[in-house]
Each structure stands twice: as C-alpha cells, then as structure tokens.
C-alpha positions, 0 to 999 in steps of 0.5 A: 462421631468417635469411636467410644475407647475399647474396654480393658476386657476388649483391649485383652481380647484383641491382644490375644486373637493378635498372638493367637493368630501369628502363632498360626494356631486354628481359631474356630467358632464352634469346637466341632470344627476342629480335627482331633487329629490335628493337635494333641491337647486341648485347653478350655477357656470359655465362660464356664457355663460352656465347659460341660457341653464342650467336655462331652464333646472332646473327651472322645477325642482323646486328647489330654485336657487343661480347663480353666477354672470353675471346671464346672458349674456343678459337681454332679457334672464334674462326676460326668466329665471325671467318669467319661475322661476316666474310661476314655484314659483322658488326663483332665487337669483345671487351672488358675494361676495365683500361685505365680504371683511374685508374693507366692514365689517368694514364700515358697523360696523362703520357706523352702529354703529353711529362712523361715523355718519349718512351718506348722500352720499356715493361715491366708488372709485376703484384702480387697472389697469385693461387693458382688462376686460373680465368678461367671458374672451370672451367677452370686457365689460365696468366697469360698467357690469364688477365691477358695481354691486360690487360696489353697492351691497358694498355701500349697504352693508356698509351703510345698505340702498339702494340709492335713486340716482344713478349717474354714 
C-alpha cells in the first residue's frame, strides 16, 4: 500500500534533523548524554512539560541557557530554575519570535525613525479564530498565557520602550 503523505509537523521535523545534522552538531536522545564541556550554551526546544526537569539538570552545567517558550508550566518552577540558575551565575534567556514578522519591523522603523510620530499608547489587536488554544496540546490555556507575551514583547519592540501600564 502507500505510504500516507508526512504531516506539515513531520515534514519540519525531518527538514531540521537534515540541518542539524550536516552542521555536525551532536543529537542525543537523552541530555545526560551530552559532555558539558563540549559546548558552551544550551537551547531548550521540547515540549514544555520537559523543560524543569531538563533545567535541573544543565544548570549545573554552567552553560548559559535559551529556552523556548512556556519557560515553565508553572511559577513556583520558574523561582526554582531562576534561583538555581541565579547561584550557579547562569544567565537564563526565554525565547519566541513574533517580534520578527515583517509587520513588527516595519513599525518599529517608522516609528522609530519619527514617520509616525511620537507614540503615546499603543493598543495590539489580533485576528484569527482559534477555538481550542492548547499552547502544549495538553493543557487549555487562556489568550493571555497562550499569545500575551507576543503580544507585549511586539509592542515593545515596535515602540522601542517598555510600557509603563499595562491594561488587560
């Protein structure tokens, strides 16, 4: 019979197992495997659910950390990681990337370069129906922990200045 097509998810995956691995970076299937002294930072991009654990264990590595985000699924573990990477003298960074889109960078130019003025308020709208958001496609979630930090880490961007309020 023939093979059902790859999923969108599978095809990404297969495109980045192909460029990891001509760059000649180590895969491994479980992080105790790696040697510390072979890198000097690390970049956590598993299901969230994994990230504590996995923070425990690199933290005392020493090794400068990127996580993507959730950083956490909860706050009371994002104080553990924090307070281990804080003694460690580990610098501990989360990630997402929606500031990059083209519509954000172009904002962020004009306003930037005085096109638009000198802005006062700034108010982010999205559109786009999304019936069940599950940011780990486990657990339900409301907008503000499933885009919120999008959408401030956009408006940050494009205005080139933290809020000083924040209404939600």
């Amino acid at each position: 019979s023939a093979r059902p097509p790859n999923s969108p998810k599978q095809t990404a995956a297969a495109a980045v197992v192909s460029v990891v691995l001509s760059t000649g970076v180590a895969v491994v299937a479980n992080a105790r495997d790696l040697d510390p002294a072979s890198f000097d930072a690390v970049i956590v991009a598993t299901p969230n659910f994994t990230h504590c654990a996995l923070l425990e264990l690199v933290v005392p590595w020493r090794k400068h950390l990127l996580v993507e985000k959730p950083f956490t699924k909860s706050l009371a573990e994002a104080v553990q990681i924090m307070d281990a990477a804080d003694a460690a003298g580990v610098k501990v960074m989360v990630c997402q990337n929606d500031r990059f889109r083209s519509g954000a960078d172009t904002l962020a130019a004009l306003t930037a370069g005085g096109t638009l003025g000198q802005p006062y308020f700034g108010l982010m709208t999205r559109f786009g129906h999304r019936p069940s958001v599950k940011h780990s496609g486990e657990d339900e979630h409301a907008y503000l922990w499933e885009r919120g930090i999008h959408d401030l880490d956009t408006i940050c961007h494009m205005f080139g200045s933290r809020p000083s309020r924040i209404f939600c």
